[in-house]
N, C-alpha and C positions, 0 to 999 in steps of 0.2 A: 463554719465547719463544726460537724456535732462530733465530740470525741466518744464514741462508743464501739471505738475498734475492738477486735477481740481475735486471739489466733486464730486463723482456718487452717492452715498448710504447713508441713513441710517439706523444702525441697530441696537438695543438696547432695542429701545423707539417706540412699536407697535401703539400704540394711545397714543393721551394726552388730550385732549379734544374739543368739536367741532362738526359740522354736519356729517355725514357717510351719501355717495351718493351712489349708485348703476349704472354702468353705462348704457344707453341702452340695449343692448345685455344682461344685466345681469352675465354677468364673472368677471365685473373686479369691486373691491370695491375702491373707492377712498375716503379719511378721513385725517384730519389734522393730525399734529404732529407735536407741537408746532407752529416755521414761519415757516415750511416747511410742502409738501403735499406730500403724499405716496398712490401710486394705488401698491392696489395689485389683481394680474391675478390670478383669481380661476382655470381656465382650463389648464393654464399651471404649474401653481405652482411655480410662480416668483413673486418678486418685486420689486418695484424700485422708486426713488424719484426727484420730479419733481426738477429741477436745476435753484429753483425758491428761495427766501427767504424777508421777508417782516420783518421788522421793532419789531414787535408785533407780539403775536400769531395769528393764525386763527381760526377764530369763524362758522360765516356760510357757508356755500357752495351751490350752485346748480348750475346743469349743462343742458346746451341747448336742444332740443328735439332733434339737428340733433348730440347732444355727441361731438361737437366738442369746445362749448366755455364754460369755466367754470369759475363762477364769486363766485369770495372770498372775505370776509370781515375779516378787521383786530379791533383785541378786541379798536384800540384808531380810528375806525374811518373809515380808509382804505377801497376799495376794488375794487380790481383790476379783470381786464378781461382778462383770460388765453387760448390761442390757446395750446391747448392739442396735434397737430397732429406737432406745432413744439416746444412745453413745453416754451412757451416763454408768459411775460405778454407784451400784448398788450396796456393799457391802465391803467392808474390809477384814482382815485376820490377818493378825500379827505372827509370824511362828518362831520367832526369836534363833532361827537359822535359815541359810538357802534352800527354797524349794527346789529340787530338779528335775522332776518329774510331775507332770498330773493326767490324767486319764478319767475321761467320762465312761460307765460302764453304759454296754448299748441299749441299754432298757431308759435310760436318763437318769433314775432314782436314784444313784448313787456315784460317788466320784473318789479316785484314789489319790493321795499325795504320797511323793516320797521324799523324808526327809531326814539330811544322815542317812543310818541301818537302820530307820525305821519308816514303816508304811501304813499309813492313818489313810483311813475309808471315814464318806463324811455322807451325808442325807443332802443328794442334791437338790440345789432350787429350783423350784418351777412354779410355770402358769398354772398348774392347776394345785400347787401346794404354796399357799399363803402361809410362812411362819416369819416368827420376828427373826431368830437367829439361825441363818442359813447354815452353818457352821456344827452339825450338830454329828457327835463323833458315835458311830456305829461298832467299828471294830479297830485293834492294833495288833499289826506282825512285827515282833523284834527276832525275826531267826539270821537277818546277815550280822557279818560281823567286818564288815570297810560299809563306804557308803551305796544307799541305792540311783540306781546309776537309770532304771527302765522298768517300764509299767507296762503291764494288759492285760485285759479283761476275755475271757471266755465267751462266746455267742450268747450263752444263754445269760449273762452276768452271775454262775455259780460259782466261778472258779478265777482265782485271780492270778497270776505268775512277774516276778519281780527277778531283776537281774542288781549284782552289783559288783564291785571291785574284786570283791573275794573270790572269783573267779568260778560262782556259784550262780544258779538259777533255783528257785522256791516255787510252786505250786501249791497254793494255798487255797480251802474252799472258802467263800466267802459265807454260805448255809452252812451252818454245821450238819457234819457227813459222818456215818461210822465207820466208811472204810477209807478215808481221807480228811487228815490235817493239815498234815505239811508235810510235800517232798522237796528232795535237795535233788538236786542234777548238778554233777561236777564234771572234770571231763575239759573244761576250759584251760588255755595256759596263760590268759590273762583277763583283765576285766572284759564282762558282758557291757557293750555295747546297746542292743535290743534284744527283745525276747514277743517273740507274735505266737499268739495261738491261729487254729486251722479257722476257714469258715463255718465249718457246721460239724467239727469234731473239736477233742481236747487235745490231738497232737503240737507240738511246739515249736518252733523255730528260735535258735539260739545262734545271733551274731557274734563275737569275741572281737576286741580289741585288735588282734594279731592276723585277721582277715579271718577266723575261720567261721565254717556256717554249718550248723549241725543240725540233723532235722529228728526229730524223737516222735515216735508213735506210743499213744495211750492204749494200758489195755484193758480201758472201755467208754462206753460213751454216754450220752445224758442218760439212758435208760436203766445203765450200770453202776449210780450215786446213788446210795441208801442214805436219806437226811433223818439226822436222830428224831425230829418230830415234822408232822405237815406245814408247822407254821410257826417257828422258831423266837417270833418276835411280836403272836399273838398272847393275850392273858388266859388260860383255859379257863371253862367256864366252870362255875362253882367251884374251884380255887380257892375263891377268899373265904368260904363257907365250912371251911374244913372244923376249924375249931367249932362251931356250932354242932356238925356231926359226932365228933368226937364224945361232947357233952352227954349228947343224951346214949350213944353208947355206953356209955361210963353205969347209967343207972338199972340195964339190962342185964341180970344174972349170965354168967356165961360156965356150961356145962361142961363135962369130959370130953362129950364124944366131940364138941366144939373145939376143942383144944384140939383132939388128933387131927381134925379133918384141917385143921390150918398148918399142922407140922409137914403133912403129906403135899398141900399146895406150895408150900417152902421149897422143900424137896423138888417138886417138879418143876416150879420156877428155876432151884441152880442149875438142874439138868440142862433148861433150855436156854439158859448164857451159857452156861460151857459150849454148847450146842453153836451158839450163836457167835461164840468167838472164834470155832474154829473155822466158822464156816466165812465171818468177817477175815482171817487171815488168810484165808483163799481165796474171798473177793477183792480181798485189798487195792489200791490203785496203785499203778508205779506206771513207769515209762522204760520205752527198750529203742537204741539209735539205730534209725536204719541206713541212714549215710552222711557223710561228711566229705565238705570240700574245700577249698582254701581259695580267698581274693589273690593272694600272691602270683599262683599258676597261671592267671589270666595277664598279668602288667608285665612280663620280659623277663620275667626273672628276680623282679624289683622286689623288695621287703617295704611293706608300708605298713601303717597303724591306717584304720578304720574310725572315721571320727565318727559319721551318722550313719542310718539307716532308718527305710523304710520296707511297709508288706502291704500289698494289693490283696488283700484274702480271697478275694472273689476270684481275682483271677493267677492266684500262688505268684505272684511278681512281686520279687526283692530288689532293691536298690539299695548297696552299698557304695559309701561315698568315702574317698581316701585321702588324706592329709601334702600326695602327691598333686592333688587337683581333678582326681580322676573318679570317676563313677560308672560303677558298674553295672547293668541289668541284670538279672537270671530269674531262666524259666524254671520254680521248682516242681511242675505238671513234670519236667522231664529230665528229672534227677541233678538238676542245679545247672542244665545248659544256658553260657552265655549267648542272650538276645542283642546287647545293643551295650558297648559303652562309648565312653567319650573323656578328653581334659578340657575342660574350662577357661584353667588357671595352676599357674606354677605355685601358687597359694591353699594352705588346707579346707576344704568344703565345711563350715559349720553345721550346715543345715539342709535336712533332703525331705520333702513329702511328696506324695502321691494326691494326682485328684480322685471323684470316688470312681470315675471311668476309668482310671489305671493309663488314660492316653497321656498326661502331662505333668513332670518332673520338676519340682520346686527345687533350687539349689542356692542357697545364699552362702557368701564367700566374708566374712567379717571385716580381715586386715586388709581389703579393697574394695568394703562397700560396694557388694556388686551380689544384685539378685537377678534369675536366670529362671525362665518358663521353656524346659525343653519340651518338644512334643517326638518323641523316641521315634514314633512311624513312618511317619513323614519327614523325618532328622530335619525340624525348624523351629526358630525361636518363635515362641508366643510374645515374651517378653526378655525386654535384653536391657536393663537398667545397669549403670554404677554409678555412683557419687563420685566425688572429689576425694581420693582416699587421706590424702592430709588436710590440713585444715584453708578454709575458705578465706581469703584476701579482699575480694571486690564483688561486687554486685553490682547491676544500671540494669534499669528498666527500657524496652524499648519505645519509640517514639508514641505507637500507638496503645501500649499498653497490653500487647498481646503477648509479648514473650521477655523473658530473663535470661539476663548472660552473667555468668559468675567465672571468676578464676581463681585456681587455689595455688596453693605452694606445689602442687606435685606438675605446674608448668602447666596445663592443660584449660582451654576454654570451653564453655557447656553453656549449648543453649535451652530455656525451659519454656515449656507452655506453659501459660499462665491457665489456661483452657482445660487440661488433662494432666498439668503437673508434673508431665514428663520429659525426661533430655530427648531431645531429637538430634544432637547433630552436637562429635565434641570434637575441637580443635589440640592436637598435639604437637604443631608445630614447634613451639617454644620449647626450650632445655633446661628452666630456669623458673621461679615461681614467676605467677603474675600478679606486679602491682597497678595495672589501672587497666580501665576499660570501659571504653565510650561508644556510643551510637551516632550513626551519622544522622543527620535531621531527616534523610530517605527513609532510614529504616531497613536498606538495602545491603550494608554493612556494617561491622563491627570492629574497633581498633582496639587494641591490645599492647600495652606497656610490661616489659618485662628484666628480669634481674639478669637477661642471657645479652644483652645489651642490645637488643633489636625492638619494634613499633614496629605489628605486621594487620596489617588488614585482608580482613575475612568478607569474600562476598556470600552472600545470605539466597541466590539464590541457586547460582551454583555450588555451594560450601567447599570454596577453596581459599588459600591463601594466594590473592592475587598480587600483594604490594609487602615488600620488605624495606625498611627503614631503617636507616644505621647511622651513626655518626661516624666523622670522619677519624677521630679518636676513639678509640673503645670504650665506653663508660656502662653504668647500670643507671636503669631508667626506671627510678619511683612513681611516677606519675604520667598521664597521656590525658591530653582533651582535643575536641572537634570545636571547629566554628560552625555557624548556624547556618551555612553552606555548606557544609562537609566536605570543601578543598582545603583548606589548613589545618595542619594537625603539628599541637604541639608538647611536647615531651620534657619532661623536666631531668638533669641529670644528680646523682647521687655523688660520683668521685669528684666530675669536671666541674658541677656548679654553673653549672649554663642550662640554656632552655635552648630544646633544639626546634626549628620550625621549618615541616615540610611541606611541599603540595602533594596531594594525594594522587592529583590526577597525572603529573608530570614525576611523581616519586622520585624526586630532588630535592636537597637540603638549597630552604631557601635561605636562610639568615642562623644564625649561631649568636643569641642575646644572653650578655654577660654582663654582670651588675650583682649578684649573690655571692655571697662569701662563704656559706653554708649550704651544706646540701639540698637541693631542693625537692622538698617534700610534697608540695600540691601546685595545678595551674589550673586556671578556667577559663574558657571562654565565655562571653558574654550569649546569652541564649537571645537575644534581640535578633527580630531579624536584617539582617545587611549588618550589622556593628563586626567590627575588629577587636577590640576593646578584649584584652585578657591579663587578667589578676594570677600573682602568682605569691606566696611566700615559702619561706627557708628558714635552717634551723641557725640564722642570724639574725634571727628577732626583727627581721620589716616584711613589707607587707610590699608590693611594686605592682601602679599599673600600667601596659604597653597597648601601643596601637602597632597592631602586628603588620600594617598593610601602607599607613600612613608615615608611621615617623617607627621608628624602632626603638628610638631612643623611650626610656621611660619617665612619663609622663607624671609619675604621680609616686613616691618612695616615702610610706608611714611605717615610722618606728614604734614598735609592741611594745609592751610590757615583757615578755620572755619570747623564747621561738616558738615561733608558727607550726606549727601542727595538720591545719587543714582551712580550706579555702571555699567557700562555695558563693555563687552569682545567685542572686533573687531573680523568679521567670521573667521579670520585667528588665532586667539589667540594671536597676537604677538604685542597687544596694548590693552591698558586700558580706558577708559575715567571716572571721576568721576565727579559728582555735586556737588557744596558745597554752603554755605549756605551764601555766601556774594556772586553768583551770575556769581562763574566763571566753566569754566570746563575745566578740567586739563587732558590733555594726559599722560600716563604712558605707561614705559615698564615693564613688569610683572617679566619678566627675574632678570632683573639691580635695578629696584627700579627708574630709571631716569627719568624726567621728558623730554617729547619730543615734547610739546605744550600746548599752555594756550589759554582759549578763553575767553573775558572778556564782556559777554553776558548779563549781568543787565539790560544797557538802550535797547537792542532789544524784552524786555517782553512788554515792554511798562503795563502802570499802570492805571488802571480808578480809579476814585472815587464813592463811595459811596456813599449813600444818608446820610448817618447816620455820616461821615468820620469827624474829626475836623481837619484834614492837608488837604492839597493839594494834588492832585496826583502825584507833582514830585516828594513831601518829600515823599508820601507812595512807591514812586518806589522803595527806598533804601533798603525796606524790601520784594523786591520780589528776589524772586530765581527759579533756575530751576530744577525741583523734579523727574522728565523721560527723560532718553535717551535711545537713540538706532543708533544703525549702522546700516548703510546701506547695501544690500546684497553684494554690493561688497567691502565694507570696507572704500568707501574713503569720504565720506560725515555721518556726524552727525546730527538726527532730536532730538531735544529739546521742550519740554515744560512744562509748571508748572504754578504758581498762575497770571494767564493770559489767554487773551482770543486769544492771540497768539502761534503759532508754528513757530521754529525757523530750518534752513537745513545749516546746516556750511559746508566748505570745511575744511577739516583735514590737506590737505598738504599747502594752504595757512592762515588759520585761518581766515576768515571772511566769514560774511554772504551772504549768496546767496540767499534763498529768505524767504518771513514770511507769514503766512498763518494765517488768523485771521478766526476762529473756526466757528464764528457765531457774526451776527448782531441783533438779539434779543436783547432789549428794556427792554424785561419784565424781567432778567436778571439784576441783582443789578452790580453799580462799572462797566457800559458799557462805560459809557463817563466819561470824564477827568475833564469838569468841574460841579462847583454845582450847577441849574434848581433853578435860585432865585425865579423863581415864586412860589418853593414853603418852601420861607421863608418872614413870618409874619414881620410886621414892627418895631415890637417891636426883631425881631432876634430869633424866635422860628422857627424849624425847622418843617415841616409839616412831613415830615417822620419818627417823632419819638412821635408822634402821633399816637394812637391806634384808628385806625375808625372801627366802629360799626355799617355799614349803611346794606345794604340788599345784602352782596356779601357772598353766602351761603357757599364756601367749605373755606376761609381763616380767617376770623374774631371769633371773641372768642362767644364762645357758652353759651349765661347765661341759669341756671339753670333756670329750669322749662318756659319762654321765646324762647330755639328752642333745638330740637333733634340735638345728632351728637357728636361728640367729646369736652372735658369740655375745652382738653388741647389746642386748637390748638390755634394758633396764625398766625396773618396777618406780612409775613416776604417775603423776597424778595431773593433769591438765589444768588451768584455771582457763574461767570462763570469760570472755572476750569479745566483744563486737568491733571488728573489723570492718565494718563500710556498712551505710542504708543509702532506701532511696527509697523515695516517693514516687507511686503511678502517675501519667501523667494525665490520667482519669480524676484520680484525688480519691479513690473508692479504696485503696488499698496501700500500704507501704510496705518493704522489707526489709529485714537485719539480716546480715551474712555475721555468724556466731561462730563460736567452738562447736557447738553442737552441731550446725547443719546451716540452713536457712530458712527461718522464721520470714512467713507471709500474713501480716496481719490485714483483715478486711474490713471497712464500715460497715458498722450493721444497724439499719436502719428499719426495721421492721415494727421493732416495739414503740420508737419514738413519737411524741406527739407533738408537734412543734405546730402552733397554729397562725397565722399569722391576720394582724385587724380582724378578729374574733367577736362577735357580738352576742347578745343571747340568742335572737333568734336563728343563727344558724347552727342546726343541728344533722346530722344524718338523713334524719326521718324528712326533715327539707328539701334535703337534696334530694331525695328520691319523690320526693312530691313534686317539686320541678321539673324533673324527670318524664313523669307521668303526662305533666301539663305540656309537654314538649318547648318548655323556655332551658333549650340548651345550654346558653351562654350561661343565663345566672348562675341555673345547678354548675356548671363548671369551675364559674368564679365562686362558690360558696364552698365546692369540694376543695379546691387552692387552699382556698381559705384555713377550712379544716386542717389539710396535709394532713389526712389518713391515705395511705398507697391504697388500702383494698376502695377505699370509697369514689379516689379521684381514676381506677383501672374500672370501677364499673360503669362512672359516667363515659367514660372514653370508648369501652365499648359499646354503648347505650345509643350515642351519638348518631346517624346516618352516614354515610359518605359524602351523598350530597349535602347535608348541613355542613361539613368541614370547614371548609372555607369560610362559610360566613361564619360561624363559632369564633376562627382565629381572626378573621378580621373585625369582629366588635370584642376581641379581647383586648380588656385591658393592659396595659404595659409594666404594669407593676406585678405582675402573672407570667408574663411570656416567659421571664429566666428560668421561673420553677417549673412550668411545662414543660418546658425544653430540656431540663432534669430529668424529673421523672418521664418521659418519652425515650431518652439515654439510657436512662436506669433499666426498665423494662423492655428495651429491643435485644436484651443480653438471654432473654430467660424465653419470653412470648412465644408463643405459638402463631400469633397474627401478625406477621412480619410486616405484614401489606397495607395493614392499619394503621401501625405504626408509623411505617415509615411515610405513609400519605400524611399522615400528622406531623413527622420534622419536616417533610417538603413546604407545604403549608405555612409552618413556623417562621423557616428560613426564609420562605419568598415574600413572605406580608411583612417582615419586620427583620427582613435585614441589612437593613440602612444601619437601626440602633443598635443592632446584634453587633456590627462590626467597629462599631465607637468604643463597646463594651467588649472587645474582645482578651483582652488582658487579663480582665474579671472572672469570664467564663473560661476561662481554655478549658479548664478542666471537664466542664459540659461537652465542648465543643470537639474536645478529645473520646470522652467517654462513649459520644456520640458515634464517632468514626470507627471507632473500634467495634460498635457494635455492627455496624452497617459492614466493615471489611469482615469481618466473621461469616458474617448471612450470607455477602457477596461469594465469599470464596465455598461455601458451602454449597450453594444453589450452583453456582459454575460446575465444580466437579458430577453434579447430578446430572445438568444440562450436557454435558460432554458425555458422559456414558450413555445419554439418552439419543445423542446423536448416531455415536457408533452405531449404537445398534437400531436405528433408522438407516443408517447405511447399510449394515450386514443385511438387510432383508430385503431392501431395494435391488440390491444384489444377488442375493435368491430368487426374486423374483428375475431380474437379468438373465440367469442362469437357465430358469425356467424356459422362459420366452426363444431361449437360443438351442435349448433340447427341442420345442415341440416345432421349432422352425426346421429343425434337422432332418424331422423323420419325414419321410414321404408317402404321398395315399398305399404307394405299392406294396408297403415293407409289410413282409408276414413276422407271423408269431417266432419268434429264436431267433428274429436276427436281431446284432446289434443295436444298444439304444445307450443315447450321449445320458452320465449320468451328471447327477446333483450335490453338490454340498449341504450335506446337513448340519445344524447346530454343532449334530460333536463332532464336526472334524471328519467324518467319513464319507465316503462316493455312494451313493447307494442309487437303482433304477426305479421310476416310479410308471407304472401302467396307467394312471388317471390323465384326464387331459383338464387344460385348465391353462393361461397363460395369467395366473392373478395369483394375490397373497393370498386369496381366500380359498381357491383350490390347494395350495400347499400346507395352509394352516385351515383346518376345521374350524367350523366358529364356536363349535363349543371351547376350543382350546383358547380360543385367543381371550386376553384377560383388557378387561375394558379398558 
C-alpha cells in the first residue's frame, strides 16, 4: 500500500457560516465551510472541496465576472486570491482586521474591500494582467464612522456606494467627478444591511436592518458625470518637459503689452470658474426617495431584524432574508409587491444569493448547517442539504464502498454518497446522540446504537426503521456491532455492564453476557465469514473473547495495562487490536489470548494547549490516548486517532509509524498550538481567555435579558479538535475521519507514482509501444505491468482487439494477474468503455479464478473495488434501460391507439362526422385526418431521431 493519500471531500458539515456565491453560469453554488470552501454542481449533482485550507474560517467571498478568480476573506484578517480552474491560492494579504465585504466591479479591473469604516479599492487580477503584486491599492473612502457593513459597484464601475452601522449609505465616484465626491443618504433607523445600485442607472436600493427598503432615484445618469480629466490615471504627455520649457522662456525678453494681454486672460479664466462653479452647483449629483416599504408588514404583524439580502438588477428582484427563518421576495418593477415568500427554519438565515437568471435562491442557515436551492417558480428544492448540526460521533463505510453513514450527537443518522458527496436519506428516529453504527454484510441495512437506550435498524431500501431493539432493563448503549451474517447484532451497555445480543431477524433478546465490571465501551465481531467469535473491552482494563453462537461463556479474558478504550478485528479475523488508556495499542490473537505486538503511540498524538490550560502541552500529553481504530482493507497497517488533531497509519508487522495526518489547521479551533498567546495574558497574570466578553458578536456571547433576543443559555466557548471514529473503504482507495470540523474523506492518489516492478533496461515506453505495433500483445502488456505507468498500461488495454482478450489473459503471467485486476477496478470507476473493461475482469476472473480465490483475503480490496464499480454501471445502465422501455411502450401503444381509430371509421363516413381521437405525447386527445396504421405515419421520419 503506497501512502500518498491526500484530502478530497468533505462531508458532514454542508454550511457553516459565510457569503453563498452563485457561479456565472448559475449551476454551481460555492459557500464556505469553515477554512475550507465547497462548490457544489446543481446540474450534475456532485460536490466537492476545494484542497485549499486557511488559518481561520472564511467569511466573505466573491467571485470575478470571467468565474475564474475567487477572493476570500478570513474572520482574523486574511484574504486570499483563488484560481478556481487549478483550485490553488494564488496570493495572499494580510489586513490585520476582518474583512466583511468584497465586491468585484463589472468591468473585472478593479475590486472593493471593506474593512472597519474603511473602504479600499484594489487593481484586480487577471489573465490578461500579469503583475507580481495583485494587491495594488488604487483608492481609500473613510467617510463612515461604525463599521462597513455592504458594497456595490454602479454598471458602469464609476460610482461606488457603501452601507454601514451608522445608519448611513455613501455614494462615492470611484473617477474623480466635479459634481460628485461623496454623498451621504440617511434616512435609516438602524444599520444598512445591503445597498444595490439599478441595472443601467445610478438609482439605489437601500435594505435597513429593521426590515426596511427604500428605493432613491439619481438626478442623473452616465451622461450627466462631468470627470475632472479623460484619463485620470494616465501621465499627460510633455508633463515631464515642463522645466525644460520654462528654461528657455526664461531667456526671451518679455514686453508690456505682454504683460496686459496675460492680466486680461487671468481675468477671463476667473470669470469662467466662477462660471463653472455655479453652473457645477446646479448640476450637482444628489438623490430624491421615491418610496419606502417595510419587511415587517408582510410576516403578521411580527418585528424581526433582516440578517441578508440580495438584488436581481436585471430583473429589480429583492430577497430579504429574516433572523425568523423567513425570506421574502419583492417585485420592485411594481413598487415593492410581494412575489413569493417562504420559512425554512425556526433558525436565523445567514446567507441569501441569487443565480444570474434570478430563477434560484441560495439560503444557508449556519446554527443548522443547512444549505437550500430554492427555485421560487415552480416552489421546488433544487438542493436540500443539512449536516449534522452538533458534532459527529461515528462513521462506517458501507460494504461496497459506495456510501457513508454517520451519526452525531443531535440523535440523527445520514447516509452519504461517496459518488456525489451528498446525504440522501437521514434517520431521526432516535432522541438520544448516536454511539455506533454498523453495516450489515448485505449492505441492505444499517444498525444504529444509541444513548436513548434503543439498537434500531434501518432498511436501506425502503428507508424505514424496521427493527427496534431494547433491553429488558433500560440502560444506554455505547457501542453496536453486526456479525458476518447480519442475524446477530450485539450492543454493549454503559450503566448495566453487559453485552446485549439480539437476532435481527426474530428481534428477540437472545442472550444477556455478563463478565464486565465497567462500562462497556467497544465490541466486534469477527468479519470472517460463518465465525461467531466477538471481542469486546470495558473501562476495567480486560479485554474478553465470546463465541456468541457456540458457548457464551467467555473464552478468552486478557488483562491491559489500563482501560480499554477501543476494540477493532483485523479483515481476516485472526488479530485483534485494542486501545488503552495510557496510550498504547496492543495486538492480540483472539484464538490464544497472546499478545503479538504493542505500539507505544502517546507522543505521536502530539498535544496542543488550550487557552484556558494551567499545564503545559507536554504535561497535558500524558493524558492523551487513542480512542479509534481501524485496519486496513488488507490487514497490514493500523489507522489510529483520538483526543488530537492528528491521525496516526502504523505498520503492524514492524510496529512503527508510517505517516500522521494532521485533520485541520483551523485557529478558531481551541488547544491548536502548543504553546500559550502571552499577548493574551494581562500584567498582573490574568488570562484573557477566561474572560467573558460581552461586545457585539451576535451568535456566541451571553444574551442578557430584555438587552437582545436569542438564546438566555449560550455562552462564548471555543471547541477543541477531535476525532471521534475512522474507517477504512473496503476498496482500500480511500479512508475517513468523523472530526470536530465535519468529515474528512481522504483518497489514494495514485497518478504521480512510479512503482515499477522486475524493471530492466530494456523496458522502456517507447518498447511498449513498439510491441504494440508488432502486434505481440502479451509482451507489451507484461512490460506495461512491468512499468506501472496507468497512462501507459490504459493505452495497451485499449490497443488490444477483443478477440486477442482471452488469449492475452490466458498466456498471462501470474505474477501480473493481481495488478491487472487493480488497475481494471481502478479505471471501471472513471472509463468511458465499460464494455472493455468489464470483458477484461470477466476474462480475468474466469482464466484464474482457482488462485484468485486462494488469494482472496489478500485482495479483497481489489475484489471490492471491483464490485463497486461494476454495481455503479449496473445500476446506472438499469435506470437508462427502464426509461427506454417506458417509452417503447408508450408508443407501441400510440401505435394501438392508432390501429383502433382507423379500424373505427367506415368507408361511408363523410367529412364532420365524428372520428376516435388519439393521445398525444402531452397528454392531450387531438383528431388526426392522415391514414397510416404504423409509427411512421404518426411520427414523420424526419422527426424521429436515430
Amino acid at each position: 500500500m503506497k501512502f500518498s493519500y491526500k484530502f478530497s471531500n468533505l462531508l458532514g458539515t454542508v454550511y457553516n457560516r459565510g457569503d453563498i456565491v452563485f457561479s456565472n453560469d448559475g449551476n454551481t453554488v460555492i459557500c464556505p465551510v469553515g477554512n475550507k470552501i465547497s462548490v457544489y454542481d446543481l446540474r450534475n449533482n456532485k460536490s466537492y472541496t476545494l484542497p485549499i485550507e486557511a488559518k481561520f474560517n472564511y467569511k466573505a467571498l466573491a467571485l470575478s465576472p470571467n468565474g475564474v478568480i475567487l477572493l476570500a476573506s478570513v474572520y482574523r484578517g486574511e484574504v486570499h486570491v483563488i484560481n478556481l480552474n487549478f483550485r490553488r491560492v494564488l496570493y495572499k494579504k494580510h489586513f490585520n482586521r476582518t474583512v466583511r465585504s468584497i465586491k468585484f466591479s463589472p468591468d473585472g479591473k478593479h475590486f472593493a474591500v471593506a474593512k472597519e469604516d474603511t473602504v479600499y479599492i484594489y487593481l484586480a487580477p487577471g489573465v490578461d494582467r500579469r503583475i507580481f503584486n495583485p494587491f495594488v491599492l488604487e483608492r481609500v473612502y473613510h467617510g463612515a464612522s461604525d463599521l462597513a457593513t455592504c458594497l456595490d459597484w454602479s454598471h458602469d464601475s464609476k460610482l461606488l456606494a457603501y452601507g454601514s452601522r451608522d445608519m448611513t449609505t455613501r455614494v462615492c465616484s470611484f473617477v474623480k467627478m466635479k459634481n460628485l465626491t461623496e454623498y451621504r443618504i440617511g434616512g435609516a433607523r438602524e444599520g444598512v444591511t445591503g445597498v444595490y445600485f439599478d441595472d443601467k442607472t445610478y438609482n439605489l436600493y437601500v435594505v435597513c436592518k429593521d426590515g426596511g427598503i427604500t428605493v432613491w432615484d439619481c438626478s442623473t445618469d452616465e451622461s450627466g458625470l462631468v470627470p475632472e480629466c479623460e484619463n485620470p490615471y494616465k501621465v499627460r504627455e510633455g508633463e515631464g518637459k515642463a522645466g525644460d520649457d520654462e528654461e528657455e522662456e526664461d531667456d526671451i525678453p518679455i514686453t508690456q503689452q505682454e504683460i496686459e494681454e496675460d492680466d486680461m486672460k487671468v481675468e477671463k479664466a476667473a470669470k469662467k470658474e466662477e462660471a463653472a462653479k455655479d453652473n457645477q452647483s446646479k448640476d450637482r449629483v444628489f438623490y430624491t426617495r421615491r418610496y419606502r416599504l417595510n419587511v415587517n408588514t408582510h410576516l403578521k404583524g411580527m418585528s424581526t431584524t433582516v440578517t441578508s439580502t440580495a438584488f436581481h438588477k436585471r430583473n429589480k428582484m429583492m430577497v430579504t432574508a429574516c433572523e425568523t427563518g423567513d425570506f421574502l421576495l419583492f417585485d420592485m418593477n411594481d413598487q415593492g409587491a410581494l412575489v413569493h415568500s417562504l420559512n425554512i427554519s425556526n433558525q436565523k438565515i445567514t446567507s441569501v444569493a441569487l443565480n444570474p437568471s434570478g430563477d434560484w435562491i441560495a439560503l444557508g442557515v449556519s446554527s443548522i448547517g443547512q444549505l437550500l436551492v430554492w427555485e421560487w417558480q415552480s416552489e421546488t428544492y433544487i438542493l436540500k442539504q443539512q449536516g449534522h448540526y452538533n458534532s459527529m460521533r461515528v462513521v462506517t463505510y458501507s460494504p461496497e464502498g459506495q456510501n457513508l453513514a454517520t451519526g452525531g450527537e443531535d440523535g440523527k443518522v445520514k447516509l452519504w454518497s461517496t459518488q456525489s458527496s451528498f446525504s440522501y436519506v437521514t434517520f431521526s428516529e432516535h432522541t438520544a446522540p448516536i454511539t455506533g453504527l454498523e453495516f450489515t454484510q448485505s449492505g441492505r441495512a444499517v444498525i444504529s446504537s444509541s444513548l436513548d437506550g434503543t439498537v434500531r435498524a434501518f432498511d436501506l431500501i425502503r428507508y424505514r426503521n424496521f427493527k427496534t431493539l431494547t433491553s429488558p432493563r433500560p440502560t444506554q448503549f455505547t457501542c453496536v456491532t453486526v456479525d458476518s451474517s447480519g442475524e446477530l447484532i450485539a450492543a454493549g451497555g454503559q450503566d448495566k455492564h453487559d453485552i446485549y445480543l439480539w437476532s435481527l431477524k426474530l428481534g428477540k433478546l437472545l442472550e444477556v453476557l455478563g463478565g464486565h465490571t465497567g462500562p462497556v465501551v467497544s465490541v466486534q465481531f469477527s468479519k470472517q465469514p460463518g465465525s461467531t467469535m466477538m471481542v469486546s473491552t470495558a473501562w476495567d482494563g480486560t479485554v474478553k473473547v465470546w463465541d456468541a453462537i457456540n458457548d457464551t461463556a467467555v473464552k478468552e479474558n486478557v488483562m491491559m495495562s489500563a482501560d480499554g478504550l477501543c476494540v477493532a478485528f483485523r479483515p481476516d479475523g485472526k488479530q485483534v487490536a485494542v486501545a488503552t488508556l495510557d496510550g498504547q495499542i496492543t495486538m492480540l490473537n483472539p484464538a490464544t489470548g497472546r499478545q503479538e505486538g504493542n505500539i507505544v503511540g502517546q507522543a505521536d498524538l502530539g498535544a496542543g494547549r488550550s487557552a484556558k490550560d494551567k499545564v503545559t502541552a507536554k504535561k497535558n500529553l500524558e493524558s492523551k490516548a487513542f480512542t479509534t481504530l481501524c485496519y486496513s482493507s488488507d490487514g497490514k497497517y493500523l489507522i489510529a486517532g483520538g483526543q488530537s488533531k492528528h491521525v496516526c497509519i502504523y505498520s503492524i508487522e514492524d510496529e512503527i509509524l508510517i505517516k500522521k495526518f494532521q485533520v485541520t489547521k483551523n485557529k478558531s479551533f481551541d488547544a491548536m498550538s502548543d504553546i500559550l498567546n502571552r499577548k493574551r495574558i494581562t500584567k498582573d497574570g490574568t488570562n484573557l481567555a477566561e474572560v467573558e466578553h460581552r461586545g457585539h458578536r451576535p451568535a456566541e456571547d451571553i444574551k442578557l435579558p430584555g438587552a437582545r433576543r436569542g438564546d438566555m443559555s449560550k455562552r462564548n466557548f471555543l471547541p477543541e479538535i477531535r476525532v471521534t471514529s475512522l474507517t477504512f473503504s473496503p476498496t482500500g482507495r480511500s479512508w475517513a475521519a468523523c472530526t470536530s470540523e465535519g468529515l474528512l474523506v481522504y483518497s489514494l492518489d495514485t497518478d504521480w507514482l512510479f512503482d515499477p516492478l522486475n524493471l530492466d533496461v530494456s523496458n522502456t515506453p517507447s518498447a511498449v509501444k513498439q510491441k504494440l505495433k508488432e502486434e505481440d500483445y502479451s509482451t507489451a502488456l507484461m512490460m506495461a505491468l512491468r512499468l506501472n505507468i496507468n497512462s501507459l498500461k490504459q493505452e495497451v488495454l485499449e490497443s488490444i482487439p477483443l478477440n486477442c482478450v482471452s488469449l492475452v489473459v490466458n498466456d498471462l503471467v501470474q505474477l501480473y494477474v493481481e495488478s491487472l485486476l487493480q488497475f481494471v477496478a481502478e479505471s471501471l470507476e472513471t472509463t468511458p468503455h465499460v464494455g472493455l473493461y468489464s470483458r477484461w475482469a470477466t476474462e480475468l476472473v474466469t482464466r484464474h479464478g482457482q488462485v484468485l480465490k486462494t488469494r482472496a483475503p489478500q485482495i479483497m480490496s481489489t475484489l471490492n473495488a471491483l464490485q463497486k464499480s461494476l454495481s455503479t454501471h449496473h445500476s446506472n445502465l438499469s435506470k437508462v434501460c427502464t426509461h427506454n422501455e417506458y417509452m417503447l411502450s408508450y408508443l407501441l401503444a400510440q401505435a394501438s391507439l392508432r390501429r383502433k381509430r382507423n379500424r373505427a371509421i367506415t368507408p361511408g363516413d363523410e367529412e364532420g362526422e365524428s372520428k376516435v381521437p388519439f393521445l398525444t405525447s402531452d397528454g392531450e386527445m387531438e383528431d388526426d385526418d392522415d391514414e397510416g396504421d404504423d409509427l411512421e405515419n404518426m411520427f414523420p421520419e424526419e422527426e424521429v431521431e436515430p
